[in-house]
C-alpha positions in Angstrom: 6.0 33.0 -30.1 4.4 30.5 -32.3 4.2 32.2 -36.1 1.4 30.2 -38.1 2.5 30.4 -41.8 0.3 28.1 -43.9 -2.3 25.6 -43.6 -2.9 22.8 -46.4 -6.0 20.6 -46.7 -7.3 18.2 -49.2 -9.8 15.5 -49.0 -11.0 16.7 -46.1 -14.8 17.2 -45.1 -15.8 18.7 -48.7 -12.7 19.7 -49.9 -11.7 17.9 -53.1 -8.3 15.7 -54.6 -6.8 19.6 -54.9 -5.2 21.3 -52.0 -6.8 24.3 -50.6 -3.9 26.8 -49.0 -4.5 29.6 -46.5 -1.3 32.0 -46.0 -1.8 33.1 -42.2 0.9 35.6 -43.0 0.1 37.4 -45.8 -2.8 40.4 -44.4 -3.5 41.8 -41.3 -7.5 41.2 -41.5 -9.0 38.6 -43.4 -12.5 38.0 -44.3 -13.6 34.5 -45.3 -16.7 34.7 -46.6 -19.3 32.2 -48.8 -22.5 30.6 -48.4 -23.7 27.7 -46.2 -22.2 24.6 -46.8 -19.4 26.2 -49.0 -16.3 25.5 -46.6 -15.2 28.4 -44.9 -15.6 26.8 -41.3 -13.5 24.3 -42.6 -10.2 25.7 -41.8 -11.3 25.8 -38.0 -11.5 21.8 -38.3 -8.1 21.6 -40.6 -6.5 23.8 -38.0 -7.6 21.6 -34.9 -7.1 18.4 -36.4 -4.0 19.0 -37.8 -2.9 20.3 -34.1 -4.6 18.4 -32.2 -6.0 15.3 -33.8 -9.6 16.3 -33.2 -12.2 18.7 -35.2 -13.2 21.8 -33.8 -16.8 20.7 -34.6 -18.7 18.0 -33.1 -17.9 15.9 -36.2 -16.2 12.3 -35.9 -13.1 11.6 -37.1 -14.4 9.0 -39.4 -16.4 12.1 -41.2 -13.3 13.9 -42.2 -13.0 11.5 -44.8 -14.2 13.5 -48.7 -16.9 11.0 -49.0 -16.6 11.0 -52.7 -12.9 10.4 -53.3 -12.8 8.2 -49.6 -9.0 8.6 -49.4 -5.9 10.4 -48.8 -7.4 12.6 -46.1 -4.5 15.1 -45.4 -3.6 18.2 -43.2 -0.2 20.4 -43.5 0.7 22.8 -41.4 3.3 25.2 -41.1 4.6 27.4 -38.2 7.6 28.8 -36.4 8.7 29.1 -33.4 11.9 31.1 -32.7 14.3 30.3 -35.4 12.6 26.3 -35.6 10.6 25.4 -38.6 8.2 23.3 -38.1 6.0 21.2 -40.3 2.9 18.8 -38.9 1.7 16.7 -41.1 -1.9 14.3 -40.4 -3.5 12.2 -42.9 -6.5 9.5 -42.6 -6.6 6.6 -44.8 -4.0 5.9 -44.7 -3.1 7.2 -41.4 -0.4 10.0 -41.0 1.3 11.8 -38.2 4.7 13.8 -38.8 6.4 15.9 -37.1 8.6 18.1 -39.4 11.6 19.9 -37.7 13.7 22.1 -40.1 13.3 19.7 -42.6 14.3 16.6 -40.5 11.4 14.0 -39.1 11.3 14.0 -35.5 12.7 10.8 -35.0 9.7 8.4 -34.6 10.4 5.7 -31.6 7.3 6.7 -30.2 4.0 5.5 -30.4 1.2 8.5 -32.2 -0.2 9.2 -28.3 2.9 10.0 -27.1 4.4 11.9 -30.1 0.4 14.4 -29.7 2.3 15.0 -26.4 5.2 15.7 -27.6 3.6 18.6 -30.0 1.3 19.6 -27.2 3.9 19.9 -24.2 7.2 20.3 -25.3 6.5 22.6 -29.1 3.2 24.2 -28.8 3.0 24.1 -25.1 -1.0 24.1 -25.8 -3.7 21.6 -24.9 -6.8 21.9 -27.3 -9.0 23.8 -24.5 -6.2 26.8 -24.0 -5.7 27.0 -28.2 -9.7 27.2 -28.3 -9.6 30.2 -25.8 -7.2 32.4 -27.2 -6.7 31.5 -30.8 -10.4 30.7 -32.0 -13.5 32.0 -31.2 -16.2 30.2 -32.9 -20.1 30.6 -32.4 -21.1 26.8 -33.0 -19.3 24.6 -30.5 -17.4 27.6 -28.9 -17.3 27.2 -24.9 -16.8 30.3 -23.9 -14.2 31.0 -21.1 -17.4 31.9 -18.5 -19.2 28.6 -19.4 -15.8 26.5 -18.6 -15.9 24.3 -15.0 -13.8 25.6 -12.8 -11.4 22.9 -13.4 -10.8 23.9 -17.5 -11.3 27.8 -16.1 -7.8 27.3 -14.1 -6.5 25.0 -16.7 -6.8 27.9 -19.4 -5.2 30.5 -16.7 -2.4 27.5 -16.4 -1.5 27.5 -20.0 -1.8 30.7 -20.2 0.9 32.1 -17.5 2.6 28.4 -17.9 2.6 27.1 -14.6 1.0 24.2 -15.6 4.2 22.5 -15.2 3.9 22.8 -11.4 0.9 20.4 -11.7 3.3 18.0 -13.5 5.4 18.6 -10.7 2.5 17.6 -8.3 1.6 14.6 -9.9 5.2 13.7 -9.6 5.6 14.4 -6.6 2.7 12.8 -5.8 3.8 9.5 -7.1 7.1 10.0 -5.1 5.3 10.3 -2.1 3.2 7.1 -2.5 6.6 5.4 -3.5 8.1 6.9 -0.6 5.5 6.5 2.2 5.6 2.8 0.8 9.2 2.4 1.3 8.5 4.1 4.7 6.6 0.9 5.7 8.8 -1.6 4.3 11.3 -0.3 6.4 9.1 0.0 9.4 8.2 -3.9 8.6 12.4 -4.4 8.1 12.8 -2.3 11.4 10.6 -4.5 13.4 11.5 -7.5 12.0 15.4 -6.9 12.7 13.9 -6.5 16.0 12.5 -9.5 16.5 15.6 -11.3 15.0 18.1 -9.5 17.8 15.8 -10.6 20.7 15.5 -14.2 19.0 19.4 -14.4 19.0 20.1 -12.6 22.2 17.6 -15.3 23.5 19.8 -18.0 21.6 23.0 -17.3 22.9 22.0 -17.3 26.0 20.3 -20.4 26.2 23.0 -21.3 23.9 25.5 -20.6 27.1 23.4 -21.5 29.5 21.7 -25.0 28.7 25.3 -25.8 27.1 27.3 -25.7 30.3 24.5 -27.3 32.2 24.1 -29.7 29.9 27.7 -30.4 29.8 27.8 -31.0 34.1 24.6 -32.9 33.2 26.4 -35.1 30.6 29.3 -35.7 33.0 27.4 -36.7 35.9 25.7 -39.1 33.9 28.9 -40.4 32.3 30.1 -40.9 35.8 27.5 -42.7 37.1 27.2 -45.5 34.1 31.1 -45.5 34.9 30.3 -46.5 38.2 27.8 -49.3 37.1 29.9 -50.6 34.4 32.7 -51.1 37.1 30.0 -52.4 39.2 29.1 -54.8 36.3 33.0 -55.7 36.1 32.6 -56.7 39.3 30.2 -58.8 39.4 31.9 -60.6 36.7 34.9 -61.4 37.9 33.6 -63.1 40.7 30.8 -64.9 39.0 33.7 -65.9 36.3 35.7 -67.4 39.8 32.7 -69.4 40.5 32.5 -70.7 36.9 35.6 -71.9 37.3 35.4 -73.8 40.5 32.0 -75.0 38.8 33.9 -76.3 35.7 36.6 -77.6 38.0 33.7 -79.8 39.7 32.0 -80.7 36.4 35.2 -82.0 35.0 35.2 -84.6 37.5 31.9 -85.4 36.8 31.8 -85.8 33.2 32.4 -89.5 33.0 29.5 -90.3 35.1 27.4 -90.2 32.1 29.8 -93.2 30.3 30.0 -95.0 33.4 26.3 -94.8 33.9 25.5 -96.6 30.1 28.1 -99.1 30.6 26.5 -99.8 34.2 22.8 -99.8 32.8 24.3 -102.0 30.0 25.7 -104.4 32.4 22.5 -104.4 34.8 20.7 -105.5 31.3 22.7 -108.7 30.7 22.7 -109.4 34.4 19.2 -109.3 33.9 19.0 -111.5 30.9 20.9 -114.0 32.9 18.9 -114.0 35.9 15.6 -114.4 33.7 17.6 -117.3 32.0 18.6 -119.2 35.7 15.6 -118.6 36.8 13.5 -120.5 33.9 16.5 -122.9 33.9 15.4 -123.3 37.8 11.6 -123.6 37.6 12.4 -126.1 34.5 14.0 -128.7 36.3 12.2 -128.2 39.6 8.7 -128.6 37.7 9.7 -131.5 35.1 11.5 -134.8 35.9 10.8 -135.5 32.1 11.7 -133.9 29.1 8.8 -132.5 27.7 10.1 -132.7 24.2 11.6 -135.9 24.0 9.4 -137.8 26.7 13.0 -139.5 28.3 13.1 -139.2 32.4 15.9 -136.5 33.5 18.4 -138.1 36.0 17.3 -137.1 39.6 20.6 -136.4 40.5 21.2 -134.4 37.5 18.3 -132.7 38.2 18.7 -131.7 41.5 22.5 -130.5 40.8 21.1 -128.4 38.2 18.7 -126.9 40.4 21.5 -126.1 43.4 23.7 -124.6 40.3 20.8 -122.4 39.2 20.4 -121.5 43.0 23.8 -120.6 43.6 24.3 -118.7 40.4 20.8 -116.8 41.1 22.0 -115.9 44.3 25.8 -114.9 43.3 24.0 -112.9 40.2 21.6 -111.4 43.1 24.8 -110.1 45.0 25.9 -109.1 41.8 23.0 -106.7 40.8 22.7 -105.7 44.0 26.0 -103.8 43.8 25.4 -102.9 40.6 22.3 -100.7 41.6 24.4 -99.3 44.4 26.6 -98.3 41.9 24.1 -96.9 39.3 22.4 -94.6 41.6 25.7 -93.4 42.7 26.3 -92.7 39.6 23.1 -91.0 38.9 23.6 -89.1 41.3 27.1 -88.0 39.9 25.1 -86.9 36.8 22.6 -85.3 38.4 24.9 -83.2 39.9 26.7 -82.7 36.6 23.4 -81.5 35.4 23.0 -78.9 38.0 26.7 -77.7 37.9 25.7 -76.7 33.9 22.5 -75.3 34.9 24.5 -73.0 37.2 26.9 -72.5 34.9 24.3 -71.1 32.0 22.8 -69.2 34.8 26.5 -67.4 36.0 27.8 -67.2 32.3 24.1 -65.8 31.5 24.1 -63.0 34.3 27.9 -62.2 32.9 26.2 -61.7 29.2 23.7 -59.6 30.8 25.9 -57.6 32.4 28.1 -57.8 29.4 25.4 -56.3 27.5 24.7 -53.4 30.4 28.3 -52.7 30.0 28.1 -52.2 26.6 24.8 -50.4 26.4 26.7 -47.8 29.4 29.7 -47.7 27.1 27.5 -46.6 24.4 25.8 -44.1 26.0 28.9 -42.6 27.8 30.4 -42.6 23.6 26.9 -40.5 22.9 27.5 -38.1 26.0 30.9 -37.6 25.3 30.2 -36.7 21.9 27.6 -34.1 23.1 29.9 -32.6 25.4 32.1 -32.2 22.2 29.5 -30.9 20.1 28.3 -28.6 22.9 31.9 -27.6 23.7 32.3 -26.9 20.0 29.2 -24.2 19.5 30.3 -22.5 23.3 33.7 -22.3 21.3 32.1 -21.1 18.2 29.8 -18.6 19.7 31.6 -15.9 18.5 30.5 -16.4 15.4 26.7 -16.1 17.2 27.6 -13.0 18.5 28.7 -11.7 15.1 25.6 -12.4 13.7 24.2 -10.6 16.2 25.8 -7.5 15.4 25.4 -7.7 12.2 21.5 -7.7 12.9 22.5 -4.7 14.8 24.5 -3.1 12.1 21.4 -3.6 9.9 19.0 -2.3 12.2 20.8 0.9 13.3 21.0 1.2 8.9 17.4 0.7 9.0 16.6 3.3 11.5 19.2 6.0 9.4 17.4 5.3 6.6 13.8 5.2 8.2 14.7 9.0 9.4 16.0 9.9 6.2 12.8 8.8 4.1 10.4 10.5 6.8 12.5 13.4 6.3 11.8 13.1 2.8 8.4 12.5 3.2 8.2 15.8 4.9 10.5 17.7 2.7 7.9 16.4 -0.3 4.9 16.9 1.6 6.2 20.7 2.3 6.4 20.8 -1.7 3.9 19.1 -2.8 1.6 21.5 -1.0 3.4 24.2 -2.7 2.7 22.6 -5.7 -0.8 22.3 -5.1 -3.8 24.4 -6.4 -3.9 27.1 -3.3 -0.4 27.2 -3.2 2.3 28.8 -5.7 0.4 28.8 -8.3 -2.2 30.6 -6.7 0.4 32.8 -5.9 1.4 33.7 -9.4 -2.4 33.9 -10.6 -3.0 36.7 -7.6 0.1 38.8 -9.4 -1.3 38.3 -12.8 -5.7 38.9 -11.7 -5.2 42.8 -11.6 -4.0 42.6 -15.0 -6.3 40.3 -16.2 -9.0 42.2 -14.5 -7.6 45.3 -15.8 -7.4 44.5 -19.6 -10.7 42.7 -19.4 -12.6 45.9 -18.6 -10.2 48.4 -21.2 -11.6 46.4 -23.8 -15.1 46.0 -22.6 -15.1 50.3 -22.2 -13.3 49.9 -25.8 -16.7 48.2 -27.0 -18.2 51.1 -24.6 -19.6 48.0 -22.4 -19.3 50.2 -19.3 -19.5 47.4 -16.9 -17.2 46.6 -13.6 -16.0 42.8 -14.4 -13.9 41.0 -11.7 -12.1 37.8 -11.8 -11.3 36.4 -8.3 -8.8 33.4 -7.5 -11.5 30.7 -8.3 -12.5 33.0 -11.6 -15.5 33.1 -10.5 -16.6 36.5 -11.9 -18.1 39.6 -10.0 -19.7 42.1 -12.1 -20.6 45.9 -11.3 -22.6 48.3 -13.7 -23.9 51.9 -12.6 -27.5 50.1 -12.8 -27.2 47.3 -11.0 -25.1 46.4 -7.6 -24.2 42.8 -8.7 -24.6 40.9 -12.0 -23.0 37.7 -13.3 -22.1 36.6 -17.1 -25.6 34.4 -17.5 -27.7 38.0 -16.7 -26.9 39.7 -19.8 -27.9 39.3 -23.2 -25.8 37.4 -26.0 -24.5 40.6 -27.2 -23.5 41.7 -24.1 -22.3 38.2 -23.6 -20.1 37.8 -26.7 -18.3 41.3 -25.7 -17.7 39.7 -22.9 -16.2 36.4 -24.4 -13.7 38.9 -26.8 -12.4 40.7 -23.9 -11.6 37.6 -22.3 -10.5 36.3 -26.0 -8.3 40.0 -26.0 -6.9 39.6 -22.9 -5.8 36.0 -22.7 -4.0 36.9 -26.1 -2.2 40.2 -24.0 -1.4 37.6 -21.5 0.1 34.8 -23.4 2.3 37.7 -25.1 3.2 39.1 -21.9 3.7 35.8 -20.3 5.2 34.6 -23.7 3.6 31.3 -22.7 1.2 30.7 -25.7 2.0 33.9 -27.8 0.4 33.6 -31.7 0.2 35.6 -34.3 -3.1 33.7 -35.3 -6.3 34.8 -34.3 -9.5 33.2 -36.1 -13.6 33.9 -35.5 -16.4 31.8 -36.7 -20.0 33.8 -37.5 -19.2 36.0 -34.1 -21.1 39.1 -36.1 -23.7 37.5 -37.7 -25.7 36.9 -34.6 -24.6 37.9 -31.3 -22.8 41.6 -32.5 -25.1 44.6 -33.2 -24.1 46.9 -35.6 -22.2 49.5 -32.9 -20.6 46.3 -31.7 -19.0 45.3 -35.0 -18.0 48.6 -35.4 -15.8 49.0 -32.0 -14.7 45.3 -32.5 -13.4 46.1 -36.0 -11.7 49.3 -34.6 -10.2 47.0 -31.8 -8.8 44.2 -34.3 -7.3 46.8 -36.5 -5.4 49.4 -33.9 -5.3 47.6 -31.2 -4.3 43.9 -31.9 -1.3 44.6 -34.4 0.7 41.3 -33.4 -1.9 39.4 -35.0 -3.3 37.9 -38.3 -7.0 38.2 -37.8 -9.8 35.9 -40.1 -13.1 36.1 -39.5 -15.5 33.9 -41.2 -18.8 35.4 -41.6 -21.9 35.2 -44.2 -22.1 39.3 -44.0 -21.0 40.6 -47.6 -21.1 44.0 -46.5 -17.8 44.4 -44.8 -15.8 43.8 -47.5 -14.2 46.7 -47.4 -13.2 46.9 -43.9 -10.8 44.3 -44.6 -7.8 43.6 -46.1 -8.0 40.5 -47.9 -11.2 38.5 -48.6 -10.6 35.0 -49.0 -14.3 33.3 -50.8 -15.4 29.7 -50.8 -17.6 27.9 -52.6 -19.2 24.4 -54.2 -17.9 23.4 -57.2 -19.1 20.2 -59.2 -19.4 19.2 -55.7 -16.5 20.3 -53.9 -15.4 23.2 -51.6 -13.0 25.0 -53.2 -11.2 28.6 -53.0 -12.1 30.7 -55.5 -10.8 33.9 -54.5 
């Protein structure tokens, strides 16, 4: 149960450099009266903002602010809950939020957002909507519980029988299902991609097998066959390396023809210079019998036996070159041969460099083969290691699938929860156990007010109303009397619910103006008799411009403006 003890303001709305206290403890009924503007709603706004950071006015926070002093905006309050104290303190300029817990901060690694939750979920276990139902009932910015959506209706109920953690459930299980159905399709993408990689090396070993052994007999054939030509190629060397030989053998003899052939050519030159010389010697003495230099006659006799000398000598010389031509073309010949026994020797010793070149080309290649054999040999030998791999992939797959099943499993097991969790589920469950008693104590303290009326909640809390006049009616047909005994039945019975439930149990119970307008006079009179006998576990104030109930309560707390501020004054 949450015990409010004190409230503190100052610098707040109208309220002055001075703290204004209200003790929640000290009476059972409380009147806080005063005129307009004096500052008796102003607790409602302390109250809320202290709570829950927000006024319970349609006033922005800004406003709060005493616009004469402009400073040092503060809100204390004070409450237990079991055997805690607790202190919250919240100030504007400067800003403050604390969180007092038997005298000890709440340690403050949090940022302000996450510390309001904090005070909301885990101390008060109240959002502002559920504290506005059944701890205030105000007349300005009051939404009733019948004007609610749906959606806040079920959010009050929530609070109220506190099952609202089920929805934090829900979201988190919602989350986990998105994180799960997620993982579901990486796996499903892992599955099939582990798939893919089996089939891929499956495929590879066996082409790996396959293409390696016929490339291997490929390899071989081929190595046998350039064997075959190199020998071939061998061959054909040694015998055209035979006929080199018997070629150089016949060259050797012809390799003085050359020499033989310049000393002959040499020899047929001076011949020739001698000849030329006889034979002007000749046609000088048979065409002169005088010397043509020297005028003298030439001697007839020498004459003639130089003629017959130059005759004999032209014809020896004749005989001479003759022979010498015989013997120059044999010896041309002799060199012409030479120079065809070379040219078939470069043409043999060429085809053997050709082939040399084949051979070496074939050697190369058989080198290359037999090193792919090797390499090919190698990986058939390593294949285990392929295989291996293989069932690795297989290892990982089947681990895939395991945990595939398991996370749909999951997903199912979650699903089964989540819709558990979900509105029509458990928690409908629990609100169908508590409607008869909310139904029940709704209409005891409508006949309390002597509102004889039939009034139904159903599992939407959408309302069904009875009355001996009419068949069926609903909260907007009636008048706002008949309306606001309406609103403090449901105010009544939430408060019997939250006490029952000991969800949201207070011993605080504050109204704004609810007699001043919507009450008639009977009306006040049965409420009154209701706050005082029949709601003992609470500390009732009611804030109201009436002076003539004064005496109906137990303490009368009076505000009013002084030099400009609110202040209490009694």
């Amino acid at each position: 149960m949450i015990t409010f003890q004190k409230i503190r303001w100052r610098n707040f709305l109208s309220t002055g450099n001075q703290f204004t206290e209200v003790d929640f403890q000290e009476h059972h009924t409380n009147l806080i009266v005063g005129t307009n503007g004096a500052g008796k709603s102003t607790i409602l706004d302390a109250l809320t903002f202290g709570l829950f950071n927000k006024p319970y006015r349609k006033i922005n926070k800004p406003q709060l602010v005493n616009t004469t002093n402009e400073r040092e905006c503060v809100v204390e309050i004070e409450f237990t809950i079991n055997t805690r104290q607790y202190l919250v303190r919240r100030g504007i300029k400067p800003s403050v939020f604390d969180i007092v817990v038997n005298g000890t901060p709440l340690h403050r690694e949090a940022d302000d957002r996450a510390m309001q939750r904090i005070l909301e979920e885990n101390i008060l276990k109240l959002n502002y909507k559920s504290f506005t139902q059944i701890v205030i009932l105000g007349s300005s910015t009051f939404v009733p519980f019948m004007q609610l959506t749906s959606s806040n209706r079920r959010e009050v109920i929530e609070d109220l029988l506190d099952i609202r953690i089920f929805s934090a459930m829900n979201n988190i299980l919602k989350d986990n299902l998105k994180e799960k159905k997620t993982q579901v399709k990486s796996l499903d993408l892992k599955k099939e991609t582990l798939k893919d990689k089996m089939k891929m090396q499956k495929d590879f070993i066996e082409e790996l097998e396959n293409r390696g052994n016929a490339n291997i007999n490929a390899n071989k054939e081929k190595i046998t066959n350039l064997d075959k030509e190199v020998g071939v190629y061998m061959e054909e060397n040694d015998k055209t390396n035979e006929q080199v030989e018997k070629l150089t053998e016949q060259q050797q003899e012809l390799t003085d023809a050359g020499k033989k052939l310049v000393k002959l050519n040499n020899l047929k030159g001076k011949i020739s210079q001698k000849v030329s010389t006889i034979t002007k010697e000749h046609k000088f003495f048979n065409e002169n019998t005088v010397c043509p230099t020297c005028t003298q006659s030439i001697e007839e006799e020498f004459r003639l036996n130089r003629i017959t000398d130059a005759q004999n000598k032209a014809k020896e010389l004749k005989e001479g070159y003759e022979e010498l031509e015989n013997t120059i073309k044999f010896e041309q010949e002799r060199e012409r041969q030479f120079t065809d026994l070379s040219q078939e020797i470069t043409n043999l010793t060429h085809g053997i460099s050709q082939n040399n070149t084949r051979i070496s080309l074939n050697q190369r290649q058989i080198r290359d083969l037999e090193h792919e054999i090797q390499t090919i040999t190698e990986n058939l030998a390593n294949r285990n290691s392929e295989h291996e791999k293989l069932e690795e992939f297989r290892e990982n797959l089947q681990k895939t699938i395991e945990d595939l099943s398991d996370k749909k499993q999951e997903i199912v097991y979650h699903d089964f929860a989540y819709s558990l969790l979900k509105d029509d589920g458990v928690k409908t469950k629990i609100i169908k156990k508590y409607l008869p008693f909310i139904n029940q104590q709704v209409n005891r303290y409508l006949q309390m007010m002597e509102f004889y009326i039939n009034f139904q909640l159903d599992e939407e809390f959408n309302e069904t109303v009875k009355s001996p006049i009419h068949e069926d009616f609903s909260y907007s047909s009636f008048s706002e009397g008949e309306k606001m005994r309406i609103d403090l039945s449901l105010l009544f019975t939430w408060r019997e619910v939250a006490r029952v439930k000991n969800s949201a149990n207070t011993n605080l119970l504050i109204m704004d103006e609810v007699f001043d307008s919507s009450l008639d006079g009977f009306g006040t009179d049965e409420f009154l008799k209701i706050i005082r006998y029949v709601i003992k576990d609470a500390n009732i104030f009611v804030i109201s411009h009436k002076q003539d109930m004064l005496d109906k309560f137990e303490s009368v707390i009076k505000f009013d403006k002084v030099k400009g501020f609110s202040r209490r004054v009694s």
